[in-house]
C-alpha positions as CSV (number, residue, x, y, z in Angstrom):
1,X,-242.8,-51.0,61.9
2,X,-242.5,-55.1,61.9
3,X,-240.0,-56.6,63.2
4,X,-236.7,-57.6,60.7
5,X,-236.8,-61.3,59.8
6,X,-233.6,-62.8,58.8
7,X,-232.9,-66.1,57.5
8,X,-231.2,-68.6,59.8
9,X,-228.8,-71.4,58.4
10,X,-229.0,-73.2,61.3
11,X,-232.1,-73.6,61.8
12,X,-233.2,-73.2,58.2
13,X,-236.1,-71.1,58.8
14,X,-236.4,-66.9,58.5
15,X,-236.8,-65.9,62.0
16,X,-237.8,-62.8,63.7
17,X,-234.5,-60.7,64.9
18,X,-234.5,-59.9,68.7
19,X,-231.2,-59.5,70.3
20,X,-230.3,-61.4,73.4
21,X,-229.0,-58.0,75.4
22,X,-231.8,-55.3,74.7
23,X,-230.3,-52.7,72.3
24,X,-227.0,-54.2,71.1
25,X,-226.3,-56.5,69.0
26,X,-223.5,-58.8,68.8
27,X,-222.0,-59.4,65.0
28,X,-219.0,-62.0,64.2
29,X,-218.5,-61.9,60.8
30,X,-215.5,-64.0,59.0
31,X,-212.5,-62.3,57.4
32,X,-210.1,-62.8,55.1
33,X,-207.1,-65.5,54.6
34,X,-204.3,-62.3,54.3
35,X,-202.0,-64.3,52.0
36,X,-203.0,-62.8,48.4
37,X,-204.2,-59.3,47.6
38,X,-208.0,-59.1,47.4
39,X,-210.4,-60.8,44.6
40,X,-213.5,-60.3,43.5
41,X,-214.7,-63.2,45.7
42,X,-214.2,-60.9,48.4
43,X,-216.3,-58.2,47.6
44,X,-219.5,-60.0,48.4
45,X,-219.7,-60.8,52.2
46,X,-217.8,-57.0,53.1
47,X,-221.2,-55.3,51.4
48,X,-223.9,-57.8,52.2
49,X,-222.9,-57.7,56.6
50,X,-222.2,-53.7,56.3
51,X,-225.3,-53.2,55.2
52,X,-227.1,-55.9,57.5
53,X,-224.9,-53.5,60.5
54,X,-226.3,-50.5,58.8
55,X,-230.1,-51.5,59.0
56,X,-229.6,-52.7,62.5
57,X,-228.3,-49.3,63.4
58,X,-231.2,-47.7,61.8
59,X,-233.0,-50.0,63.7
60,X,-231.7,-48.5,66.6
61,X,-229.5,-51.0,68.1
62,X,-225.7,-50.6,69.1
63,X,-223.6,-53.3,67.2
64,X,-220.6,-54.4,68.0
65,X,-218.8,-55.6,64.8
66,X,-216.1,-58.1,64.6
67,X,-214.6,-59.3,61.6
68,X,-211.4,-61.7,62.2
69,X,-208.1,-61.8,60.2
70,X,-206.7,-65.2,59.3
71,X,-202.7,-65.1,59.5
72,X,-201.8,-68.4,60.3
73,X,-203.2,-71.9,60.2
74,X,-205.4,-72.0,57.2
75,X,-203.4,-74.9,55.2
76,X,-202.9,-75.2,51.1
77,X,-206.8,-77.3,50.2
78,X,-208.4,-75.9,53.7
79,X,-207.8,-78.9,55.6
80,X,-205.5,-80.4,57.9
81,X,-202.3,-81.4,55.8
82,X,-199.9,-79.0,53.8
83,X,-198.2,-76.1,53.7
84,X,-199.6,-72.7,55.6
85,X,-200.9,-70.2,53.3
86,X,-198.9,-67.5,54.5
87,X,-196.2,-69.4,54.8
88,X,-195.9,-70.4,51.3
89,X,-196.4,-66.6,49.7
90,X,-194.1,-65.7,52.7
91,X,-191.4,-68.1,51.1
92,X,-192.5,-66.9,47.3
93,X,-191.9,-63.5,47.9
94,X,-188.8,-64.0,50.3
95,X,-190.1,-61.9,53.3
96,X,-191.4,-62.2,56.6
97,X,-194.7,-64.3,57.4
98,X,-196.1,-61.0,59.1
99,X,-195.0,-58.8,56.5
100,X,-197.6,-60.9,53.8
101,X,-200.0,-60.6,56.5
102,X,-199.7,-56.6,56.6
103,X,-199.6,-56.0,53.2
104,X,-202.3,-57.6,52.3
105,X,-204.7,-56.6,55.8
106,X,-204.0,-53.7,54.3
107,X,-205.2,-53.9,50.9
108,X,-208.2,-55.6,51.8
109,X,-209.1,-53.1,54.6
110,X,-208.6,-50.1,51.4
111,X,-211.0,-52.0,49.1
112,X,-213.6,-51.9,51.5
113,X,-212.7,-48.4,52.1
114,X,-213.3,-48.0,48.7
115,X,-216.7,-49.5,48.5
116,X,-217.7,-47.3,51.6
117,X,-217.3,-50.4,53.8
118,X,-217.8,-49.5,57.7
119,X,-214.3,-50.5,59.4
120,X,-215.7,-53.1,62.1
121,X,-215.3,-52.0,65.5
122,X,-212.6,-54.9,66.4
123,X,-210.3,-56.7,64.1
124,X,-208.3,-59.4,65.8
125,X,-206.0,-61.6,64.1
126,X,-205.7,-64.9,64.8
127,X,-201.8,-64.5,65.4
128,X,-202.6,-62.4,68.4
129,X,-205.2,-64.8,70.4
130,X,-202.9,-68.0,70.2
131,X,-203.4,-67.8,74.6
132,X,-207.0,-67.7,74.2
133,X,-207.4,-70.6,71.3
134,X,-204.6,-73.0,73.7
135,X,-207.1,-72.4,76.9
136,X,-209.9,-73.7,74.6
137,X,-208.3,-76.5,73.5
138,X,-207.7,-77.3,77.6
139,X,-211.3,-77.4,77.9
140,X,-212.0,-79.4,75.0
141,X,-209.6,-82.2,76.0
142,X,-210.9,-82.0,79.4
143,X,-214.6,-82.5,78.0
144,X,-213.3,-85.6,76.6
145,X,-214.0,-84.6,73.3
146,X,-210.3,-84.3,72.0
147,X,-206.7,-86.4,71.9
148,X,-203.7,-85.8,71.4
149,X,-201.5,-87.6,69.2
150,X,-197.2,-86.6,68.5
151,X,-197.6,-82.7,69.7
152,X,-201.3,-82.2,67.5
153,X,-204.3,-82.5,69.1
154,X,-207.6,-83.7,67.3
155,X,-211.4,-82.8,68.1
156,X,-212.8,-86.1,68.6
157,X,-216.1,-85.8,66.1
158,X,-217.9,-88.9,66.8
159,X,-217.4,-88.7,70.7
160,X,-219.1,-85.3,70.4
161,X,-221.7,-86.9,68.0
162,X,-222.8,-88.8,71.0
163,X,-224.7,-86.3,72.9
164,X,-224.6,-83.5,69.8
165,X,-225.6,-83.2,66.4
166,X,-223.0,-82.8,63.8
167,X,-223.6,-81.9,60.9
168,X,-226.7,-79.8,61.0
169,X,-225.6,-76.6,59.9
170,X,-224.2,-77.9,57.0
171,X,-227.2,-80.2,56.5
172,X,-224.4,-83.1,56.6
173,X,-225.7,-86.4,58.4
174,X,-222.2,-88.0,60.1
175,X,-222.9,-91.1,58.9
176,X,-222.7,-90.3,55.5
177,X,-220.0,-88.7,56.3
178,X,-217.7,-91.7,58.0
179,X,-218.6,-93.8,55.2
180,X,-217.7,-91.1,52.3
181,X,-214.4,-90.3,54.1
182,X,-213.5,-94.1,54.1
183,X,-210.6,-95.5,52.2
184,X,-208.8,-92.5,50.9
185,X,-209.0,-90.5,53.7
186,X,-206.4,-93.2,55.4
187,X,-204.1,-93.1,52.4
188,X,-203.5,-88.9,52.9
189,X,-200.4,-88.1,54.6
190,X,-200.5,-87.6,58.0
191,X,-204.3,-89.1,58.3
192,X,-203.0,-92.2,60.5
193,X,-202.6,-89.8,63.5
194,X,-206.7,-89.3,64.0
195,X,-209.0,-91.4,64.9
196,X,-211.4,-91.0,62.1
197,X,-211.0,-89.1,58.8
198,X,-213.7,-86.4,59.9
199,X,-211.9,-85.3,63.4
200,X,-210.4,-82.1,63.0
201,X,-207.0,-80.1,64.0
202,X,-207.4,-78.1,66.7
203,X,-203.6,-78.2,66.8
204,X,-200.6,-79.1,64.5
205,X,-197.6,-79.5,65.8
206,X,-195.3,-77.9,63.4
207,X,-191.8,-79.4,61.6
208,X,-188.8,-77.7,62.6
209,X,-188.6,-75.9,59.3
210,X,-192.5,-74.2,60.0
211,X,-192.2,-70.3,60.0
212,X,-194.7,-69.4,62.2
213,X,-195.0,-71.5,65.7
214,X,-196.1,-71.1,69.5
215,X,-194.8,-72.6,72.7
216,X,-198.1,-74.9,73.7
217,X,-198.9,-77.9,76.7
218,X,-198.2,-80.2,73.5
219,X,-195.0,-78.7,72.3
220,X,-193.9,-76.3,69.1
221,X,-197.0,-75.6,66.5
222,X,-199.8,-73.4,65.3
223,X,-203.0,-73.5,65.9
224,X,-205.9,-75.5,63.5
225,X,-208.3,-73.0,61.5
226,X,-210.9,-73.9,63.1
227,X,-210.5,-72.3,66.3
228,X,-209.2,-69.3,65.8
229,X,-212.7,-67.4,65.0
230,X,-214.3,-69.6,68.2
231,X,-211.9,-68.4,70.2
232,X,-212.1,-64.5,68.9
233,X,-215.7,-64.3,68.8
234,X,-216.0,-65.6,72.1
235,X,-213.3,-63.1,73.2
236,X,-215.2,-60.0,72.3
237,X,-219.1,-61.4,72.0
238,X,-219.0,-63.9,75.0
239,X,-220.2,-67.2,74.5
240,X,-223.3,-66.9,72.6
241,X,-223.7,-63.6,70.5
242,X,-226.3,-63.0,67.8
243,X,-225.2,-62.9,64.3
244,X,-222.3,-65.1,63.1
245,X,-222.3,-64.1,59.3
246,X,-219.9,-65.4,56.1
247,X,-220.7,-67.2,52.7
248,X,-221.5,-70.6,51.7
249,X,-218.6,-72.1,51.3
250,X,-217.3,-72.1,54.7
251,X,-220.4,-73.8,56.2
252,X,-218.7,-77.1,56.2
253,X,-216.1,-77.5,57.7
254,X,-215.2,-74.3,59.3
255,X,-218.9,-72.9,60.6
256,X,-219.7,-76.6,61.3
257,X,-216.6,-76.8,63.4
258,X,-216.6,-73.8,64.9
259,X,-220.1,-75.1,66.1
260,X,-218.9,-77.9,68.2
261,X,-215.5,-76.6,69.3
262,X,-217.9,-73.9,71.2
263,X,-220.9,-76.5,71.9
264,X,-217.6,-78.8,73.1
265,X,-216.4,-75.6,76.1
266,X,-219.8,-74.0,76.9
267,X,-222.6,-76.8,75.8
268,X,-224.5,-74.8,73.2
269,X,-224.0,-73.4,69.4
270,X,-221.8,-69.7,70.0
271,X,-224.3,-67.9,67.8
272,X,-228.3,-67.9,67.3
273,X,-228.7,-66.7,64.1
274,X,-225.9,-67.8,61.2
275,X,-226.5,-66.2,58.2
276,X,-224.6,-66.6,55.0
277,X,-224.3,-64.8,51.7
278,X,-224.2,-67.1,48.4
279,X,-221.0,-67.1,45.8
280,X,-220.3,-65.1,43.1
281,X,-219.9,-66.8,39.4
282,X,-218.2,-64.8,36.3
283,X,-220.4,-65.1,33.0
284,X,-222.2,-68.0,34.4
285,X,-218.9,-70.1,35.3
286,X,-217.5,-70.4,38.9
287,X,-214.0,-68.6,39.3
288,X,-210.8,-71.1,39.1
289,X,-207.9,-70.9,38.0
290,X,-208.1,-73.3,36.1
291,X,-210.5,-71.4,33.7
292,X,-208.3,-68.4,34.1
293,X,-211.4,-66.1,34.9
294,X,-210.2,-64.7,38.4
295,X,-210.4,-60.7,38.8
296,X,-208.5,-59.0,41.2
297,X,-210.3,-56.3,43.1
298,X,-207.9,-53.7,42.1
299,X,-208.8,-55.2,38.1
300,X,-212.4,-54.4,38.5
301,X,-211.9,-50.7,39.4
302,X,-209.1,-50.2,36.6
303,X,-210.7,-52.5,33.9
304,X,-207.5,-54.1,33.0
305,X,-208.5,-57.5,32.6
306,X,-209.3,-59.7,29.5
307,X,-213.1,-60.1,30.5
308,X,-213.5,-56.4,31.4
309,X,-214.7,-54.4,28.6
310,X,-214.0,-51.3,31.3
311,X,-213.3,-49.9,34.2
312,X,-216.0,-49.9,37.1
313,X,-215.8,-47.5,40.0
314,X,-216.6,-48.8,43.3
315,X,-220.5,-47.9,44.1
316,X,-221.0,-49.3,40.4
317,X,-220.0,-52.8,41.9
318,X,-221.1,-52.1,45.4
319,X,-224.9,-51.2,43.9
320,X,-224.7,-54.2,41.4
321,X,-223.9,-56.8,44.6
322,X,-227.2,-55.1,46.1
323,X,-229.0,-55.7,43.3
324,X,-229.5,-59.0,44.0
325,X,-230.6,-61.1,47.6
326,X,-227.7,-62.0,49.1
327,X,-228.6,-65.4,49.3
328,X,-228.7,-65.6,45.5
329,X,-225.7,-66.7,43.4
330,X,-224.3,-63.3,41.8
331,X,-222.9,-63.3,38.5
332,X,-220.7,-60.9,36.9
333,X,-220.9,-59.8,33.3
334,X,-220.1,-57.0,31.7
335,X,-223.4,-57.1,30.5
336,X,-224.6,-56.5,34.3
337,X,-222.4,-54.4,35.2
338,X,-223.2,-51.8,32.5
339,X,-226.8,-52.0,33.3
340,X,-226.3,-51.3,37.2
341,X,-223.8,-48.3,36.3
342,X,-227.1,-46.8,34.5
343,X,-229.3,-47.1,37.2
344,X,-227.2,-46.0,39.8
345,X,-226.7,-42.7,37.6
346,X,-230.0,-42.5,37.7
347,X,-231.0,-42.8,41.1
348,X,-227.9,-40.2,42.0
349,X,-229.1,-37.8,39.4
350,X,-232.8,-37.7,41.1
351,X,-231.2,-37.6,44.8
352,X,-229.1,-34.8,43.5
353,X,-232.4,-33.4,41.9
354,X,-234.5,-33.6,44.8
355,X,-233.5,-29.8,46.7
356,X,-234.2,-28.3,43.4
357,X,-237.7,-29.4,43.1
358,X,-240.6,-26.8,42.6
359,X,-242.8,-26.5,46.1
360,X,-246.5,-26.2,45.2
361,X,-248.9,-25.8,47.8
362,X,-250.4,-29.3,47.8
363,X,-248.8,-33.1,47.1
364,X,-250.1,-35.4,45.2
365,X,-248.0,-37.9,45.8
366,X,-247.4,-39.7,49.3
367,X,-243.8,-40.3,50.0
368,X,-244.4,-42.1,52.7
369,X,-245.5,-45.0,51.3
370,X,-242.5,-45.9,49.8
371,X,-240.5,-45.5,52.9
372,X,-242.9,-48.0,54.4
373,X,-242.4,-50.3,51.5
374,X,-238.4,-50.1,52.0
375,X,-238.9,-50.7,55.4
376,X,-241.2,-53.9,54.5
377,X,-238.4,-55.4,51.9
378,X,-235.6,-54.8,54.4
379,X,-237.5,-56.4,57.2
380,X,-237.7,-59.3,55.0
381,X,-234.5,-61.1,54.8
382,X,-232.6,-57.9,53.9
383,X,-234.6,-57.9,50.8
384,X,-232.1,-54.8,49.1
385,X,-233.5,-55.6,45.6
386,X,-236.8,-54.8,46.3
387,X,-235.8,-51.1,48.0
388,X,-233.8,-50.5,45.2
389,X,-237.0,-51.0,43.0
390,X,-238.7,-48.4,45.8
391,X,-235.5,-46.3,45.1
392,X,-236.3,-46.0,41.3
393,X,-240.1,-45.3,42.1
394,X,-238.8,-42.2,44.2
395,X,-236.6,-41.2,41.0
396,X,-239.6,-41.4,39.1
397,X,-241.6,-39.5,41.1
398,X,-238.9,-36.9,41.5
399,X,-238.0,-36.9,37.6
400,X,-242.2,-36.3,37.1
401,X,-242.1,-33.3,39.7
402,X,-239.2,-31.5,38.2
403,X,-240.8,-32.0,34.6
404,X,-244.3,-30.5,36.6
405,X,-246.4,-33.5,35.9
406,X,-246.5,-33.6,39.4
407,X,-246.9,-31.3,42.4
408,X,-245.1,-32.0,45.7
409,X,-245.3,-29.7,48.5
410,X,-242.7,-28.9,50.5
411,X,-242.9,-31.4,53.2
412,X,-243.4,-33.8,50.5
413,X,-239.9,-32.9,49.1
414,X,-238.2,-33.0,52.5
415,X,-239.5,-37.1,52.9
416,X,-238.1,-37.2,49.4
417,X,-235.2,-35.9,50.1
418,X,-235.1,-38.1,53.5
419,X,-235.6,-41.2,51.9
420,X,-232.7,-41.1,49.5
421,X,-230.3,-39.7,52.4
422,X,-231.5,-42.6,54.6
423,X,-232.1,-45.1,52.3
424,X,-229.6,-45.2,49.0
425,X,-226.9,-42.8,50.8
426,X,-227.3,-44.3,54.4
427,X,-228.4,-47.5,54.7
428,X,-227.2,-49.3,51.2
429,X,-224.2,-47.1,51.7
430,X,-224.2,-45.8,48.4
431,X,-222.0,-42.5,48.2
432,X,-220.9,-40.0,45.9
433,X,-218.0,-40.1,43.9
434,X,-215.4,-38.2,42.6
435,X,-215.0,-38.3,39.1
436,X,-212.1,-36.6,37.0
437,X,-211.6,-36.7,33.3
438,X,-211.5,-40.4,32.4
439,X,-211.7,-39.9,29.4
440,X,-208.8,-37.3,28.9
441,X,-206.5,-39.3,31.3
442,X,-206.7,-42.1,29.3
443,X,-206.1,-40.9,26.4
444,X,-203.2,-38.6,27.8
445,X,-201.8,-42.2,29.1
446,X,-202.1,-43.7,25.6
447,X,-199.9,-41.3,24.3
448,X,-197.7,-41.4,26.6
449,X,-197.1,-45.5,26.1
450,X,-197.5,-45.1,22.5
451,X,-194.1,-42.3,23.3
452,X,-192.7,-45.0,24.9
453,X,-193.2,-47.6,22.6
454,X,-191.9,-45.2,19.5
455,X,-188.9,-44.8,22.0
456,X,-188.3,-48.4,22.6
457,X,-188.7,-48.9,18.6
458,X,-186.2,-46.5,17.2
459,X,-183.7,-48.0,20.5
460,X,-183.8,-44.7,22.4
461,X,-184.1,-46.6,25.3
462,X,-183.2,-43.8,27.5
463,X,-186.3,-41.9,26.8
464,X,-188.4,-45.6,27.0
465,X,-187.1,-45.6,30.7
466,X,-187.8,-42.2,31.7
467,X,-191.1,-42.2,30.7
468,X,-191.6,-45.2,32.8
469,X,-190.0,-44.4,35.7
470,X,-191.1,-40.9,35.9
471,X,-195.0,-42.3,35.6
472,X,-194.0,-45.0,38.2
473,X,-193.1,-42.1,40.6
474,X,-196.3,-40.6,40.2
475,X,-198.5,-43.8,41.2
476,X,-199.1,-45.1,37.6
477,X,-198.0,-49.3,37.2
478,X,-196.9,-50.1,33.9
479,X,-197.1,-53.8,32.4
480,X,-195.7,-55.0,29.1
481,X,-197.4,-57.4,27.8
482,X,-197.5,-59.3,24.2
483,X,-200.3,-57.2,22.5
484,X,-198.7,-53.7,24.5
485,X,-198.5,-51.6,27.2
486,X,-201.1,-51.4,30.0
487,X,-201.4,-49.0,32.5
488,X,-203.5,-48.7,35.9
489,X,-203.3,-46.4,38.7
């Protein structure tokens, strides 16, 4: 078997895969910002790395997976003046910082459950390393490659520039840089305090009236982004690992940060390979707000959204993001969607097929062959489109065998069987699912809301509240809207 190749953003070259330490594997990959409940920007990265862990433990390696939880420090605009995310929805919803942070660690942590999502085998939060990100922030300042300034300190970026390159993950040349930051960088609040507009918090010193704030050498404050997920992976993974993995848009700044804060304590880049998974547009558009196209996680998988025509179960979406590289843009449509809902029946009707197959005495087929093709394709950059199209040759040839166009023996229909367990089930972490009556509940629902509209109507608002709360207590969440009721579970 060849060796895997993967794609390295650093270096910007696919590079053969050999881990530093023998048989394990080191994996940092970058988690959420817990300040919102989970989006269908999220949905992305959580398949493309569980499946890159999955490989490498068919592979045989032992891989320790470490996917951080932001809680603190990631600012309003991702930069180094405003308001803390958390902080803000904390205020919003009237409730502890900690308690935002829970609620939704938690909701993110049951969509990947959903989408048969490997828990990683460490999930710090950045809240809980605040020792370990203040000690390397001592070394940084004693490198000579930060200052502090009024309780903050700044990561000095053209000091480090000096003897490093910044900039070359992100494929940003400094100079460029300087000179684009220029003039209005100086007119943002709180931009007189650095040095130059591209240096960095590694520390804010935080206003009297900041929720969430640590005792540190340079008084009251929080930590800077940044550092939180230099400090964590070097925690668990040491000081160089192997796989730091996220999406494109935090090369720059956060990756390209985190690059020099580590380069800055330990004088080299803390990972070897960086790879990163591309965005994910709806009906050709990026999500904003502004266009009012955003889906919530829990939308896709109940269908109650304007740009959903339906509800789409979990493996649906989880199949559809395999369906394409992961360094492709993906885009959503209900178009799409539909179509990968077919083919994923399909492939699970033949793998369901498969132990019923007729044995003949000979084979005319070689199974083997396309187990070493979707061993080729994921050897190559994770190529899971390409061993999906293996995946529907194997449904062909099972679909052919049960129709007795074609005879398989019965080794033949155990590597047949093997490929789908190892391949679709096992490695693209595809899994069955439980399906009730979809069709009946909904329509039981409707009648119950058009019940409670009637009720609502003729004034009986007695009955209008009973049916609601009684569905509440069973799990259902009702929302009135303009054209109706809606329901989801």
């Amino acid at each position: 078997m060849s060796t895997l190749q993967l794609y390295n953003t650093y270096t910007r070259h696919t590079e053969a895969f050999v881990p530093l330490h023998n048989n394990r594997v080191g994996l940092y990959v970058c988690g959420p910002t817990v300040y919102g409940p989970p989006h269908m920007g999220h949905v992305r990265g959580p398949v493309v790395f569980d499946v890159l862990r999955r490989y490498l433990e068919f592979l045989g390696y032992k891989v320790r997976h470490v996917r951080n939880i932001t809680d603190v420090g990631h600012l309003v605009g991702d930069g180094d003046e405003g308001e803390d995310k958390l902080g803000k929805q904390a205020r919003l919803e009237q409730v502890e910082p900690m308690e935002v942070a829970q609620t939704y660690t938690v909701a993110y942590n049951e969509m990947c459950r959903m989408m048969n999502v490997l828990a990683p085998g460490i999930e710090p939060r950045a809240s809980g390393h605040i020792i370990e990100q203040i000690e390397m922030i001592e070394a940084i300042i004693s490198a000579g490659l930060a200052y502090v300034v009024n309780g903050s300190v700044y990561f000095d970026v053209l000091a480090y520039a000096k003897t490093n390159e910044y900039g070359k993950l992100s494929g940003r040349i400094l100079e460029d840089l300087v000179a684009g930051a220029g003039n209005e960088a100086r007119e943002l609040e709180g931009q007189d305090e650095k040095r130059n507009p591209n240096d960095f918090a590694l520390w804010k010193k935080a206003s009297p009236d900041h929720i969430m704030q640590w005792n540190s050498p340079w008084g009251k404050g929080y930590p800077g982004w940044h550092i939180e997920c230099s400090a964590m992976s070097r925690k668990y993974l040491g000081d160089v690992f192997d796989i730091h993995g996220g999406g494109m848009d935090l090369l720059f700044p956060h990756h390209e940060s985190e690059i020099a804060q580590s380069t800055a304590c330990t004088g080299h880049s803390p990972a070897r390979f960086w790879v990163h998974h591309n965005m994910i547009t709806i009906n050709g558009q990026k999500m904003a707000k502004s266009l009012n196209n955003g889906i919530m996680a829990d939308e896709l998988f109940s269908g109650n959204h304007p740009l959903l025509a339906k509800a789409y179960s979990p493996m649906t979406i989880r199949f559809f993001i395999l369906q394409a590289h992961y360094r492709g843009t993906l885009d959503f449509s209900n178009e799409a969607l539909q179509a990968a809902e077919k083919g994923l029946q399909r492939l699970m009707n033949a793998s369901a097929q498969v132990p019923k197959l007729p044995i003949s005495d000979s084979t005319e087929y070689n199974v083997s062959d396309i187990q070493a093709a979707c061993e080729r394709s994921m050897n190559d950059d994770l190529n899971t489109p390409q061993v999906i199209a293996q995946l529907f040759e194997a449904a062909r040839v099972c679909n052919s065998a049960a129709d007795g166009k074609l005879k398989l023996d019965r080794s033949a229909v155990e590597a047949l069987n093997n490929l789908f367990q190892t391949w679709l089930h096992g490695i693209l972490g595809i899994q069955t699912e439980e399906k009730g009556n979809d069709d009946a509940l909904n329509g039981v629902m409707q009648m119950l809301l058009t019940m409670r509209a009637d009720a609502k109507a003729s004034k009986n608002y007695t009955l209008s509240d009973e049916i609601r709360n009684k569905l509440t207590e069973l799990g259902f969440s009702i929302k009135d809207g303009k054209d109706g009721s809606s329901w989801s579970l």
